[in-house]
ROROVO-904091 format. One record per residue (C-alpha): x, y, z; residue in three letters. Coordinates in steps of 0.001 Angstrom, whole numbers. Example, Ala and Ser with C-alpha at 12.3 -4.5 7.8 and 13.67 -1.06 7.14 Angstrom:
<pases>
@east 12300, north -4500, up 7800, residuo Ala
@east 13670, north -1060, up 7140, residuo Ser
</pases>
This chain:
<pases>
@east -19968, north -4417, up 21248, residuo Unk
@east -17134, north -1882, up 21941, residuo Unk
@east -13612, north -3676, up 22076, residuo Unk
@east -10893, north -2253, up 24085, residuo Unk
@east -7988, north -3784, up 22193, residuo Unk
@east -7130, north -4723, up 18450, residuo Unk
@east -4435, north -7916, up 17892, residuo Unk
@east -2492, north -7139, up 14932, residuo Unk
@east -1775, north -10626, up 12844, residuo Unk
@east 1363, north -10388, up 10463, residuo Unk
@east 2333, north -13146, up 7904, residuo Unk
@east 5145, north -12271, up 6335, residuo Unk
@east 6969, north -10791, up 9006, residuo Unk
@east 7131, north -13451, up 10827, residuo Unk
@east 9889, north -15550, up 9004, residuo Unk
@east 12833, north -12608, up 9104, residuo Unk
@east 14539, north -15061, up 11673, residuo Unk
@east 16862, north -12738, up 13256, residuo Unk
@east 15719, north -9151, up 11942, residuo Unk
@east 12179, north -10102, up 12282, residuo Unk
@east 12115, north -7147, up 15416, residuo Unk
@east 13303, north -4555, up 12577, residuo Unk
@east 10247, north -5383, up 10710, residuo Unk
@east 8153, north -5649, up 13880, residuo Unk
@east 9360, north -2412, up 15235, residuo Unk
@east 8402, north -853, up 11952, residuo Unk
@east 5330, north -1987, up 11852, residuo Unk
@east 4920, north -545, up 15158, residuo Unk
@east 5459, north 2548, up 13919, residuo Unk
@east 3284, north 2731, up 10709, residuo Unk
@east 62, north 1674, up 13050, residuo Unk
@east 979, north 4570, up 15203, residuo Unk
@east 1330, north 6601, up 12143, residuo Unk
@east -1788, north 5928, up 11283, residuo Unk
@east -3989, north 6135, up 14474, residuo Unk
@east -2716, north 9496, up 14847, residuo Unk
@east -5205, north 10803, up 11968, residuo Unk
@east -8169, north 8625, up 14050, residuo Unk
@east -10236, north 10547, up 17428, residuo Unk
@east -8847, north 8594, up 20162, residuo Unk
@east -6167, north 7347, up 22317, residuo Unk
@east -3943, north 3911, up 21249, residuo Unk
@east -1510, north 2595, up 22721, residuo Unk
@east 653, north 456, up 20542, residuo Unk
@east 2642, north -2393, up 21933, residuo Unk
@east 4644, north -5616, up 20771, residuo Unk
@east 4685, north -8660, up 23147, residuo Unk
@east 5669, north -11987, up 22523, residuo Unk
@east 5418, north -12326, up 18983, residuo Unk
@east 2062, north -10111, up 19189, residuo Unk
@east 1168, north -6467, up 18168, residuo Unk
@east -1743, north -4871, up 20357, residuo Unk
@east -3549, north -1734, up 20327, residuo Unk
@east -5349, north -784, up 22997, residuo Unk
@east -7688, north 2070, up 23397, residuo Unk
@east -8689, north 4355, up 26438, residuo Unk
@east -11759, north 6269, up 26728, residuo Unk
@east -14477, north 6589, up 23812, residuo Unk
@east -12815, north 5937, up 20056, residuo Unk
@east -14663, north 5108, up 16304, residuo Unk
@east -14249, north 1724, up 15779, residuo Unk
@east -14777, north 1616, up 12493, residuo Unk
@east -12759, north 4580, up 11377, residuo Unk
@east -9847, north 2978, up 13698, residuo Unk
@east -10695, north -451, up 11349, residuo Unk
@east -10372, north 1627, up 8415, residuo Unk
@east -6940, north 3088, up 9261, residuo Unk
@east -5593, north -63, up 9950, residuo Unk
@east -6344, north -1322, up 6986, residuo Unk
@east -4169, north 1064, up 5273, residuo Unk
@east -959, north -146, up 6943, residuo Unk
@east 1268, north -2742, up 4972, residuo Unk
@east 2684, north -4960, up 6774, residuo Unk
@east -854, north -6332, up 8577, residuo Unk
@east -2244, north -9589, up 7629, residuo Unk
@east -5104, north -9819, up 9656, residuo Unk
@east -7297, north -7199, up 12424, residuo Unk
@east -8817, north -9209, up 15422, residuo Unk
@east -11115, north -6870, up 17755, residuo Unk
@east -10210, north -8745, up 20941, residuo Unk
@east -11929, north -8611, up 24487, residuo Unk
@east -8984, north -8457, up 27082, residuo Unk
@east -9409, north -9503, up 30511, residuo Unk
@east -7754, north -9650, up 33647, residuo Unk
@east -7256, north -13156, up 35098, residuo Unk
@east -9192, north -13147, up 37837, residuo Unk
@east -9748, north -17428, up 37876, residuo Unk
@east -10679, north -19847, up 35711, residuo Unk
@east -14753, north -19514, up 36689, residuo Unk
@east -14655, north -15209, up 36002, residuo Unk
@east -13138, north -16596, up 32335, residuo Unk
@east -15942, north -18593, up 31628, residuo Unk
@east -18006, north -16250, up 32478, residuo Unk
@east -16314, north -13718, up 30281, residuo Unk
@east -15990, north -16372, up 27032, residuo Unk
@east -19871, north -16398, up 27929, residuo Unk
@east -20609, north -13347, up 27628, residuo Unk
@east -18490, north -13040, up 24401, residuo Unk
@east -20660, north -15121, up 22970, residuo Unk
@east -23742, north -13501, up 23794, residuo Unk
@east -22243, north -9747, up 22946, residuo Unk
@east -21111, north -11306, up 19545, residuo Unk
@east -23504, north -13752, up 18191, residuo Unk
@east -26996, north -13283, up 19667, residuo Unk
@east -28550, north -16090, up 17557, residuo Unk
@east -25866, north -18721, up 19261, residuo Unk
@east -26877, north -21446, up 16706, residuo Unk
@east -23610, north -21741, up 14767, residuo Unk
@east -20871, north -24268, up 15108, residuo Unk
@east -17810, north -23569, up 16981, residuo Unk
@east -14617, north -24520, up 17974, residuo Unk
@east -11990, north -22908, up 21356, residuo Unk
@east -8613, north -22220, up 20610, residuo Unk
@east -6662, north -21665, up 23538, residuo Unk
@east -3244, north -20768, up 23843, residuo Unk
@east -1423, north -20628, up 27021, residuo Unk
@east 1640, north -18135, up 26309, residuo Unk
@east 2008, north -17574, up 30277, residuo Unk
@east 3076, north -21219, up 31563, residuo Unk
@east 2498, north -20250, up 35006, residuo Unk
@east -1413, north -20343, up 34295, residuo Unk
@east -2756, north -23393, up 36159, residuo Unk
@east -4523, north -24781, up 32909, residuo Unk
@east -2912, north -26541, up 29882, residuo Unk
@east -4171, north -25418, up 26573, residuo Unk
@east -6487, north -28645, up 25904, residuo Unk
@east -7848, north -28369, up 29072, residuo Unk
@east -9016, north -24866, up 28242, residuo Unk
@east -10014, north -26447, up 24900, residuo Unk
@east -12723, north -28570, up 26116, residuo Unk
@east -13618, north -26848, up 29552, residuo Unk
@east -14176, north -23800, up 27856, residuo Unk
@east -15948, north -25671, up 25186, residuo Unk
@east -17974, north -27564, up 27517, residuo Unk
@east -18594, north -24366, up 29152, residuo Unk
@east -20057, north -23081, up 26181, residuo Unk
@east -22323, north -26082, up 25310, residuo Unk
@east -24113, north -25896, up 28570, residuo Unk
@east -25108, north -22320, up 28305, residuo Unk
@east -25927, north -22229, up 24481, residuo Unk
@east -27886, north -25763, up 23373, residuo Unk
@east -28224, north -24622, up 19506, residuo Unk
@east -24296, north -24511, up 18939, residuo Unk
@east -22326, north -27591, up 18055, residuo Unk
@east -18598, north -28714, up 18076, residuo Unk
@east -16924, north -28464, up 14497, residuo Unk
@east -13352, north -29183, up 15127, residuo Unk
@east -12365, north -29601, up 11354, residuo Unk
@east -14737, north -26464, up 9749, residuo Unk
@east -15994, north -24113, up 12575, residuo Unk
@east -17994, north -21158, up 11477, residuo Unk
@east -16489, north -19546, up 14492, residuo Unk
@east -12829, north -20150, up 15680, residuo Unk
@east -12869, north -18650, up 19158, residuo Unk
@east -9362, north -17997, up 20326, residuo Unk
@east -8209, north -17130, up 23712, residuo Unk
@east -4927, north -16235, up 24541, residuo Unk
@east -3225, north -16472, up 28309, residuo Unk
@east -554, north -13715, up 28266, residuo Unk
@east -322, north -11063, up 30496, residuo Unk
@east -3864, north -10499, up 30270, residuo Unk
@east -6218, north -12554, up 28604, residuo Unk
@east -7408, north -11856, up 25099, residuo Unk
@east -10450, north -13197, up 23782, residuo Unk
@east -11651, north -12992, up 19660, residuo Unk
@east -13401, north -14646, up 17137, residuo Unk
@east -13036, north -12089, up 13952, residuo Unk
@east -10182, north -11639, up 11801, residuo Unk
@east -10666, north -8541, up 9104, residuo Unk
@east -8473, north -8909, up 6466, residuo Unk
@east -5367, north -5921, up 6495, residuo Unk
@east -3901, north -5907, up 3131, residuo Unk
@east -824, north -7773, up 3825, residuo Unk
@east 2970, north -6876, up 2469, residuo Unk
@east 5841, north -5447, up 4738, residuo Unk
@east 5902, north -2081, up 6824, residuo Unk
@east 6440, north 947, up 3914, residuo Unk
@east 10308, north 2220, up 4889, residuo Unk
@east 11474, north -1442, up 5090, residuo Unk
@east 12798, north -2073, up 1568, residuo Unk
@east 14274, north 1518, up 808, residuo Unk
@east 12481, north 4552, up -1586, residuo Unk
@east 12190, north 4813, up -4976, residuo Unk
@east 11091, north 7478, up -7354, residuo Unk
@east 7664, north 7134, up -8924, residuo Unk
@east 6415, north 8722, up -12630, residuo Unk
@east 3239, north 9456, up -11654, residuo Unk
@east 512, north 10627, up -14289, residuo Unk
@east -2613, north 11070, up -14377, residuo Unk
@east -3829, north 7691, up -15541, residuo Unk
@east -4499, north 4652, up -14174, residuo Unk
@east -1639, north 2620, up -14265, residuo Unk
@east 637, north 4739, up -12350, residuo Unk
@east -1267, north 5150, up -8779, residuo Unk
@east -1356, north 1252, up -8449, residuo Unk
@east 1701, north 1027, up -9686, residuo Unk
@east 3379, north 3023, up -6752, residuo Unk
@east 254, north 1488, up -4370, residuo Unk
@east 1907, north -1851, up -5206, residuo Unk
@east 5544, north -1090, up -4868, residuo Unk
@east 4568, north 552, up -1389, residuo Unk
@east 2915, north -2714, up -489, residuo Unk
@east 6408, north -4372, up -455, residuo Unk
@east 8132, north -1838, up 1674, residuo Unk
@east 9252, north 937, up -760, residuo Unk
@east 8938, north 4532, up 540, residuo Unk
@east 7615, north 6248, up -2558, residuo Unk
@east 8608, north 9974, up -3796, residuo Unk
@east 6912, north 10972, up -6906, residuo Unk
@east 7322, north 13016, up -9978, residuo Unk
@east 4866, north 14747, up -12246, residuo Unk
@east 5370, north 16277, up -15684, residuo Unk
@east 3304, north 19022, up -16095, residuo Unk
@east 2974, north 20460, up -19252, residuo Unk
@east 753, north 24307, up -18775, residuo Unk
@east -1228, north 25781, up -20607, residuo Unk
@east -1781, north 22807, up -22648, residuo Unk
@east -2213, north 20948, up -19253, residuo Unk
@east -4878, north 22408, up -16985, residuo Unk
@east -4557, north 23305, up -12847, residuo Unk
@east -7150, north 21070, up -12917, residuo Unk
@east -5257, north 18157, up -14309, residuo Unk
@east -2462, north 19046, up -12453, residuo Unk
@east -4870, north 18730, up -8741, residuo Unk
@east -6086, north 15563, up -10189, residuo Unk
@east -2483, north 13953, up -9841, residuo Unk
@east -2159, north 15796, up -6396, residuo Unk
@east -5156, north 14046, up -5455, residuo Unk
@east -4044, north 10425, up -6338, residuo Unk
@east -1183, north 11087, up -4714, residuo Unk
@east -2944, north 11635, up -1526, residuo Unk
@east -5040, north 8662, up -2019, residuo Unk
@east -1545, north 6309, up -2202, residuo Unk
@east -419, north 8461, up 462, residuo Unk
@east -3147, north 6632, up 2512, residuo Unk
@east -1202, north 3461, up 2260, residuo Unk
@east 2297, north 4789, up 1647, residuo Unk
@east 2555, north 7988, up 3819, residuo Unk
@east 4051, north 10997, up 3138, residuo Unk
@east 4699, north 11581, up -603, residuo Unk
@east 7206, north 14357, up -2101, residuo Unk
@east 5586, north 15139, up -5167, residuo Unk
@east 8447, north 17075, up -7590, residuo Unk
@east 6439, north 18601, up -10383, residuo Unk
@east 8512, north 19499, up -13353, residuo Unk
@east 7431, north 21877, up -16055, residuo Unk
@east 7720, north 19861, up -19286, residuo Unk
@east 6113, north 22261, up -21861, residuo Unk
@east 9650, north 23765, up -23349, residuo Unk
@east 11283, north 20208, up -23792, residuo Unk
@east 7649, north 18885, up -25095, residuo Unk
@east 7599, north 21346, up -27697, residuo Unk
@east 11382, north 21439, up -28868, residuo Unk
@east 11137, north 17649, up -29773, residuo Unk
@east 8114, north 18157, up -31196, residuo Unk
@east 9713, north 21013, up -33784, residuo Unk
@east 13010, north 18177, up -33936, residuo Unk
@east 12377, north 15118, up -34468, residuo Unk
@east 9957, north 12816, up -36042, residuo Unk
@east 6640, north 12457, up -34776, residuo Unk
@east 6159, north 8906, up -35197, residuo Unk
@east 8846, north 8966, up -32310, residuo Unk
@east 7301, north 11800, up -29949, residuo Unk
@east 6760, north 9151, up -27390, residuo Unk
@east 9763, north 7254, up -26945, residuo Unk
@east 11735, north 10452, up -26972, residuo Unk
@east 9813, north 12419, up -24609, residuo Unk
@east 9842, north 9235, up -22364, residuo Unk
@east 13619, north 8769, up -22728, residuo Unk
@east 14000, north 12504, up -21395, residuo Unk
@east 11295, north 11887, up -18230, residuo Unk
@east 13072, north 9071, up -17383, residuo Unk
@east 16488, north 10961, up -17309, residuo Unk
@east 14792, north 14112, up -15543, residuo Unk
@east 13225, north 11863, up -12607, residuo Unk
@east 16463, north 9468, up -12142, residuo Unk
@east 18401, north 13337, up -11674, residuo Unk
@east 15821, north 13761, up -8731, residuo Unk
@east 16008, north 10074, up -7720, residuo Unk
@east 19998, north 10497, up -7033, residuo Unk
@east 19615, north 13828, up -5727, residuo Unk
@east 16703, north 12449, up -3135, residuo Unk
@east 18716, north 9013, up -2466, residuo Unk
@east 16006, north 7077, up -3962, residuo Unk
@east 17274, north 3365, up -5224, residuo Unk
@east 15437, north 3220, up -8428, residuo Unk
@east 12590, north 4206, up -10659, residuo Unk
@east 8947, north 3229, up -10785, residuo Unk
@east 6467, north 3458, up -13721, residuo Unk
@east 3293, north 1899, up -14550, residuo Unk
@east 3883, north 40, up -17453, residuo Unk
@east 2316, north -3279, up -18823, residuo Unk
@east 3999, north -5055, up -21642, residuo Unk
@east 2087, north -4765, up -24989, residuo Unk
@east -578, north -2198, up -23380, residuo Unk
@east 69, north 1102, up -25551, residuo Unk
@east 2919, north 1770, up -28710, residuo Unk
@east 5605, north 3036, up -25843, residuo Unk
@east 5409, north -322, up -23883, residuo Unk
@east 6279, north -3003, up -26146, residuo Unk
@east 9622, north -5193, up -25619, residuo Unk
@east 11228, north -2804, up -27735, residuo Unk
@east 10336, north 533, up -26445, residuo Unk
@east 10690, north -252, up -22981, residuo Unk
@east 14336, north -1488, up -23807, residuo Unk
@east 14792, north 1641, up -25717, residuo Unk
@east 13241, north 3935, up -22736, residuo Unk
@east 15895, north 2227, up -20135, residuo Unk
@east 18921, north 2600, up -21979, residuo Unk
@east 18836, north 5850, up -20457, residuo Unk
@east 18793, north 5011, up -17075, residuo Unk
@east 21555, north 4192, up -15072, residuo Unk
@east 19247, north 3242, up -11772, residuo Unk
@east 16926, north -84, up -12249, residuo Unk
@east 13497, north 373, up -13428, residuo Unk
@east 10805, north -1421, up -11488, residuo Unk
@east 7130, north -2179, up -13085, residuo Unk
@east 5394, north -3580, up -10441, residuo Unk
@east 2492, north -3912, up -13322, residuo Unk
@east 4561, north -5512, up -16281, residuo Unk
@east 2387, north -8743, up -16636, residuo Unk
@east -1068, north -7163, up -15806, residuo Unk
@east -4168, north -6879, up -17901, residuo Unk
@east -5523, north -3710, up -17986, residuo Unk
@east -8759, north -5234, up -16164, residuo Unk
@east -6434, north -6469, up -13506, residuo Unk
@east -5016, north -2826, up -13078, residuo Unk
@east -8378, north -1431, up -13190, residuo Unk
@east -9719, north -3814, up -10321, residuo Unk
@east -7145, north -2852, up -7666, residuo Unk
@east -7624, north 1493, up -8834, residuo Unk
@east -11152, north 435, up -8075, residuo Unk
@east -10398, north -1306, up -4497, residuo Unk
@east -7669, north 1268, up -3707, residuo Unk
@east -10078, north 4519, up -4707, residuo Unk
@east -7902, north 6083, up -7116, residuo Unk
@east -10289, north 4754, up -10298, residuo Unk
@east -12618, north 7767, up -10276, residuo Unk
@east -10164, north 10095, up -9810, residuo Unk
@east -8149, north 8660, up -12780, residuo Unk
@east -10819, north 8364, up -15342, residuo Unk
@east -11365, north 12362, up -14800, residuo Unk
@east -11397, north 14109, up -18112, residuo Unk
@east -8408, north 16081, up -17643, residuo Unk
@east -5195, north 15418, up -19838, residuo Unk
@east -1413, north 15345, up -18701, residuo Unk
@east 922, north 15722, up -20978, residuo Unk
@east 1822, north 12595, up -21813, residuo Unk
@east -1583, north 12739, up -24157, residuo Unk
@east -892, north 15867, up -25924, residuo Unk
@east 1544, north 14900, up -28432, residuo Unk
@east 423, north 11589, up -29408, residuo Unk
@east 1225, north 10835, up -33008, residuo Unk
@east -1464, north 9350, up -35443, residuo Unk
@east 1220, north 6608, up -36171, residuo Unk
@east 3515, north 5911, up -33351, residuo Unk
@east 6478, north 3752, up -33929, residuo Unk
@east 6100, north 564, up -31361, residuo Unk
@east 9566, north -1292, up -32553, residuo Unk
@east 11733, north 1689, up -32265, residuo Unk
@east 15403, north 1332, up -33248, residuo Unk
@east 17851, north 2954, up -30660, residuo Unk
@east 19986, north 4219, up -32984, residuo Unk
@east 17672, north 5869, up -34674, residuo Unk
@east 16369, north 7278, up -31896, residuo Unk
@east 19583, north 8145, up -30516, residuo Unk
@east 20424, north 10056, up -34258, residuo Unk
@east 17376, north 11750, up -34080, residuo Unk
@east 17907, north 12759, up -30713, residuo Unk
@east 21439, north 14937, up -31543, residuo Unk
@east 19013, north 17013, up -33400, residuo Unk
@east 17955, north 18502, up -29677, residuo Unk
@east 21721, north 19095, up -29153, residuo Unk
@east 21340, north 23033, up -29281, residuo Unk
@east 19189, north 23513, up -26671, residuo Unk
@east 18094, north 20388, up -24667, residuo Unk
@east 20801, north 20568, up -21760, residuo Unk
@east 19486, north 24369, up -20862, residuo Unk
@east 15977, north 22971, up -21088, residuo Unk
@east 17023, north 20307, up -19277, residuo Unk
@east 18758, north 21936, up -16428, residuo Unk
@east 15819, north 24429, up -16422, residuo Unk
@east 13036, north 21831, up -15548, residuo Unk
@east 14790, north 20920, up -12782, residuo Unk
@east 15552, north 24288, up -11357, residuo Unk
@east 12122, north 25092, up -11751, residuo Unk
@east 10634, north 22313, up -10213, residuo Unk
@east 7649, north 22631, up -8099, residuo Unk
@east 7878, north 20481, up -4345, residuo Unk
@east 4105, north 19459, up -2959, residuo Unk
@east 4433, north 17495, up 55, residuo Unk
@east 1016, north 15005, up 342, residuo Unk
@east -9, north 13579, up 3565, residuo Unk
</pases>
């Protein structure tokens, strides 16, 4: 059956009381977003508390379902059948044929939903109810009334025109991306990271990215690999600035400096500083990284403590409490698990002690840091002059 209109359901959205159009009007704006990559023409439109999109002329309906379900903010995608009013007997006829169109086998339980938005219609909503319903029964002798547990819940709405649906395909939920400000995401090559920034999108957080790239010890080819999970959270998130910063010549003078047991924590201290620099200079509002407490020697209380002490914006971790099956379920339902698992290594695996410390002592850390006082602010400055901009669509 080809539908001619989509109603967009939103949850959360709908208790932001007075700003609720902000949130509504961005939403608006992220579907369009999206429909723009899909073969067709949309129109977008909010009405009463309801988002529409309506198509003209031939379109891919799944491909449209599939872009739709990349857009935070969406709860729920109902393919609707909209209709003019043209009297209550051309509506039964239509709910009819809905029916047929949609379930051919007409054996299942049911119950109508009507709601009558425009008061002017000469029906109350209960007498739709069991007209409709009666309507129904007479035409189709296999299905039964299940008011309490209906295996189909068939809504129609009186607005402007009249909508008329039964199927609700799950959108992933959250609030429109742009809503809640940007932050800076350290994005690797792993795992963690692309959910990580997937799941800070999902509550409204335009993402920017950074990449430490550490050639030749790090391959073009590992370097594509985080291009391309970029583009697959850029799916969900939109446009992503990806700032990749050459990290070899810092890498290698604290690996001449200081102990190696503390490679790790130090190198992460100095990542952390390099991508809150680009975080201020970009306007994000804080940092994101893909850690989970306990999961690895540089993510225990202690290190993570020691890793923020050099920050000055607020670090989020949308993954903190997370098992690492957990993380790897969502990569898998988000497509960036194949990608990650690719055999390619980023630098953050180079330079991995035997032994790493896990309960790292900041002063310690900070002592053996003044042993990079020579030459670390010249490196420093350096990786960020040198910095490499990919924008990913």
């Amino acid at each position: 059956m080809q539908y001619a209109s989509f109603l967009i359901k939103y949850t959360e959205i709908a208790i932001k009381g007075k700003n609720r159009y902000l949130f509504e009007d961005a939403l608006v704006a992220r579907i369009r977003g999206a429909l723009k990559k899909v073969d067709g023409t949309f129109i977008v439109s909010k009405n009463q508390g309801r988002i529409y999109v309506d198509t003209e002329g031939a379109y891919d309906f799944d491909e449209t379902v599939e872009a739709l379900k990349c857009v935070f903010g969406i709860s729920g995608i109902c393919p609707v059948v909209r209709t003019e009013d043209e009297g209550f007997e051309k509506l039964k006829e239509d709910v009819i044929r809905y029916i047929e169109n949609v379930y051919p086998e007409a054996d299942q339980t049911f119950k109508v939903h009507a709601r009558r938005a425009r008061k002017n219609y000469p029906m109350e909503s209960m007498e739709l109810n069991r007209e409709l319903g009666g309507a129904i029964l007479d035409r189709f002798p296999n299905m039964k009334v299940d008011v309490h547990d209906p295996q189909i819940l068939l809504t129609v709405e009186i607005r402007e025109h009249i909508y008329i649906y039964s199927k609700v395909i799950p959108g992933p939920g959250g609030m429109p991306v742009g809503t809640n400000g940007k932050a800076m995401l350290l994005l690797s090559g792993g795992i963690d990271s692309p959910v990580a920034g997937y799941m800070i999108s999902k509550r409204g957080v335009k993402i920017d990215a950074v990449y430490f790239h550490a050639p030749p010890y790090t391959s073009e080819r590992a370097k594509q690999k985080v291009v391309d999970l970029a583009g697959k959270i850029a799916k969900y998130a939109g446009t992503i600035y990806l700032h990749v910063i050459n990290f070899t010549d810092i890498q290698l003078y604290i690996y001449e400096k200081c102990p190696h047991d503390e490679l790790t924590i130090i190198m992460r201290r100095y990542m952390m500083k390099i991508a809150e620099q680009i975080a201020k200079e970009t306007e994000c509002l804080g940092l994101i990284t893909g850690e989970s407490i306990g999961q690895v020697a540089s993510q225990t209380m202690q290190s993570l403590s020691v890793t923020n002490e050099v920050c000055t914006l607020p670090v989020y971790r949308p993954l903190i409490g997370f098992d690492k099956q957990e993380i790897v379920t969502i990569s898998e339902q988000i497509d960036t698990y194949e990608t990650s698992i690719l055999p390619f290594e980023d630098c953050c695996t180079i330079f991995v002690a035997k032994h790493p410390v896990t309960k790292p002592n900041l002063k310690v850390i900070k002592r053996h840091e003044r042993n990079l006082e020579e030459k670390i602010d010249e490196l420093f400055e350096k990786a960020i002059e040198t910095k490499e901009l990919i924008i990913v669509e």
